[in-house]
C-alpha positions in Angstrom: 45.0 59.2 -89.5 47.1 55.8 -89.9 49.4 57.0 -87.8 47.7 58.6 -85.1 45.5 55.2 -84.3 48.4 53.4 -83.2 49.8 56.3 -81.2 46.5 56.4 -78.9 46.6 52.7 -78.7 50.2 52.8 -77.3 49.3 55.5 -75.4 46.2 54.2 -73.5 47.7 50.5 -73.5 50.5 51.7 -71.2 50.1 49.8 -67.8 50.0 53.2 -66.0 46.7 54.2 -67.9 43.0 53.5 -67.6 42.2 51.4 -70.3 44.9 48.8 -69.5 44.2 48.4 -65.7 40.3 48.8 -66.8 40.6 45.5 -69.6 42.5 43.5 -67.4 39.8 43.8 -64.2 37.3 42.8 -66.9 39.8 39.9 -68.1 39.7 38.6 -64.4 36.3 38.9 -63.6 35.5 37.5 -66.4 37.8 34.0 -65.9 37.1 34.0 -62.1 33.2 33.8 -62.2 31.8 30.3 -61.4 30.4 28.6 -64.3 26.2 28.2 -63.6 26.9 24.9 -63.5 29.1 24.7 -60.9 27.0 26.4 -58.6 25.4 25.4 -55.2 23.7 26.5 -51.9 25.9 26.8 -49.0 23.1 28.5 -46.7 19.4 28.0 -46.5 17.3 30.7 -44.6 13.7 29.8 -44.0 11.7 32.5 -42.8 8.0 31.1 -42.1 6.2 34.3 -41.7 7.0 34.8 -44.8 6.1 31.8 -46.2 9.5 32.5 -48.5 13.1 30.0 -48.7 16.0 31.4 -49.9 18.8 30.1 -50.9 22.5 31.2 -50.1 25.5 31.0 -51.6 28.4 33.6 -50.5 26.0 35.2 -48.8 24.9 36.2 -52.2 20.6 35.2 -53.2 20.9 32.2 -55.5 17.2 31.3 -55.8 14.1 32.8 -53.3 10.9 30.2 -53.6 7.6 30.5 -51.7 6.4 27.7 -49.7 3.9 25.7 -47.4 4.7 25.0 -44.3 3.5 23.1 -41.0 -0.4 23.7 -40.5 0.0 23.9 -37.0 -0.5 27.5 -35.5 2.7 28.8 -36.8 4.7 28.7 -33.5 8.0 26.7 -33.3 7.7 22.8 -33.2 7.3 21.6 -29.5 6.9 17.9 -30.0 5.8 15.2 -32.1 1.9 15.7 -33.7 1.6 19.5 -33.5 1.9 20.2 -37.0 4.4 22.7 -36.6 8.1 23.2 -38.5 11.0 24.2 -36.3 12.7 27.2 -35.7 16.7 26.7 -35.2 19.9 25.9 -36.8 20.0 22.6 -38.9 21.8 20.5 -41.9 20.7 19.0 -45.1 21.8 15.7 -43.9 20.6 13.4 -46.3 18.7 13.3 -49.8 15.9 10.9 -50.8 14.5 10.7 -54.2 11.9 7.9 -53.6 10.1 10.0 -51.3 6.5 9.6 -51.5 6.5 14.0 -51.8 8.6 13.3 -55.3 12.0 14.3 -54.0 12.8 15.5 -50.3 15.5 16.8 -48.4 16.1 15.6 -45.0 17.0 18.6 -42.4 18.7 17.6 -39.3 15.7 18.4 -36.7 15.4 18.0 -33.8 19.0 19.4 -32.8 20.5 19.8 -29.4 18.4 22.2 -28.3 15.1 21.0 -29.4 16.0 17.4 -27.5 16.7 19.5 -24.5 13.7 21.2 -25.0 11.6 18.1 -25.3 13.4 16.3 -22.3 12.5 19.6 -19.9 8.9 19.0 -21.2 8.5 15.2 -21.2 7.8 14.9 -25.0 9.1 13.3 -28.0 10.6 16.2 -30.4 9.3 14.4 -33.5 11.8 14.1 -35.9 11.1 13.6 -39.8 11.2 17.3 -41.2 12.0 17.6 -44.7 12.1 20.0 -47.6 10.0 18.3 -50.4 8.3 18.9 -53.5 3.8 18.1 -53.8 2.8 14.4 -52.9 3.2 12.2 -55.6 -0.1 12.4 -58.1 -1.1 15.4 -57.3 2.0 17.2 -59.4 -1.0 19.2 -60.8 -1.9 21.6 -58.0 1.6 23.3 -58.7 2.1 26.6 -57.2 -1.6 26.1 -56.0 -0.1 24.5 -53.0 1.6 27.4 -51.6 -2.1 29.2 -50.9 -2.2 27.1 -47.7 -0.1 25.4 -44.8 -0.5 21.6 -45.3 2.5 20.1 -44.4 3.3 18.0 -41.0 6.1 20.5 -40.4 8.2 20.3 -43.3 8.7 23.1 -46.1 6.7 22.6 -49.4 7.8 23.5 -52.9 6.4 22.6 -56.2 7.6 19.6 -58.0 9.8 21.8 -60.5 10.9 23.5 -57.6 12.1 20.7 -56.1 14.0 19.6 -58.6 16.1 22.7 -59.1 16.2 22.9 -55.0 17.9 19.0 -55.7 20.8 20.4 -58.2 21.5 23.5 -56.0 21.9 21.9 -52.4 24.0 19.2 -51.2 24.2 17.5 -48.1 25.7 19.3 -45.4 24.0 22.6 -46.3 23.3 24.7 -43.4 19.5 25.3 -42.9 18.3 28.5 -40.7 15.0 28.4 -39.9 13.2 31.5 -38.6 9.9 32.4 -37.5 
C-alpha cells in the first residue's frame, strides 16, 4: 500500500490530469477574490415600484434594502414641492454625515434632462435629493419607516442601513432610478 499512494499521487498530479488543472482553478479563485473589505458599489438601481435599492457591483447584487420614497403620487419628479423622487440617470456626488437624516448621500438630480424638462415647463426642478438614513431622534421607528412614503423625494433607509450604504458607496457611484 506504501507504494501504490505515491504512484496515484504522481499519477493524478501530472499537469495533463484532472486533479492538477482542478487544484490550481481553486488556487486562483481562491487568491483572486476581493477581500469583503475591499468591496464597494459601482451601480445603484432604484426601482420605486418596488419600494426596493440595490446595490451593484460587477453587475453582481451586493446588498438589496427596502425603502421610502417621495410621498408624492409616485410619478417622476416634475419640479420643486411635489413630493416626488426622480426617475433618470444620476451620481453619488457628494457625502454628508451631519445631515439632519443621520447620514445622507447626495445624488446628482436634477440632470440634463430634468433642467430641460423644467425649462420647457417654466418650473424650478428642485434639487436636494438624497439617499439617507430616519431623521435624527427618531432612530427608533427602524424598519417601521419603510411601511409608508415620507420623504420629500429622496430614498429612505434605516439608520443601520445607512451606515452600511456609507462603507459600500463612494462618490461617483452611478445611481439609476426607475419607476
Amino acid at each position: 500500500m506504501a507504494k501504490v499512494m505515491p504512484q496515484l499521487l504522481t499519477r493524478f498530479l501530472q499537469p495533463n490530469r484532472i486533479l492538477f488543472p482542478l487544484l490550481f482553478a481553486l488556487g486562483c479563485a481562491t487568491t483572486s477574490a476581493v477581500p469583503a473589505t475591499d468591496l464597494h458599489a459601482d451601480h445603484i438601481l432604484i426601482l420605486k415600484s418596488k419600494h426596493t435599492m440595490i446595490l451593484l457591483t460587477n453587475n453582481t447584487v451586493l446588498k438589496t434594502y427596502k425603502v421610502a420614497i417621495g410621498k408624492g403620487s409616485g410619478g417622476p419628479k416634475q419640479h420643486e414641492g411635489d413630493h416626488e423622487t426622480p426617475e433618470g440617470f444620476y451620481i453619488i456626488d457628494s457625502k454628508n454625515a451631519q445631515s439632519r437624516f443621520h447620514r445622507a448621500l447626495h445624488i446628482s438630480y436634477p440632470n440634463a434632462d430634468d433642467r430641460k424638462r423644467a425649462q420647457t415647463a417654466d418650473v424650478n426642478p428642485g434639487g436636494l435629493i438624497m439617499i439617507h438614513g430616519i431623521q435624527n431622534g427618531l432612530s427608533w421607528l427602524g424598519s417601521l419607516q419603510h411601511t409608508i412614503d415620507w420623504t420629500d423625494g429622496c430614498i429612505a433607509v434605516t439608520d443601520s442601513e445607512i451606515d452600511e450604504v456609507w462603507k459600500l458607496v463612494p462618490v461617483g457611484t452611478a445611481v439609476e432610478i426607475r419607476h
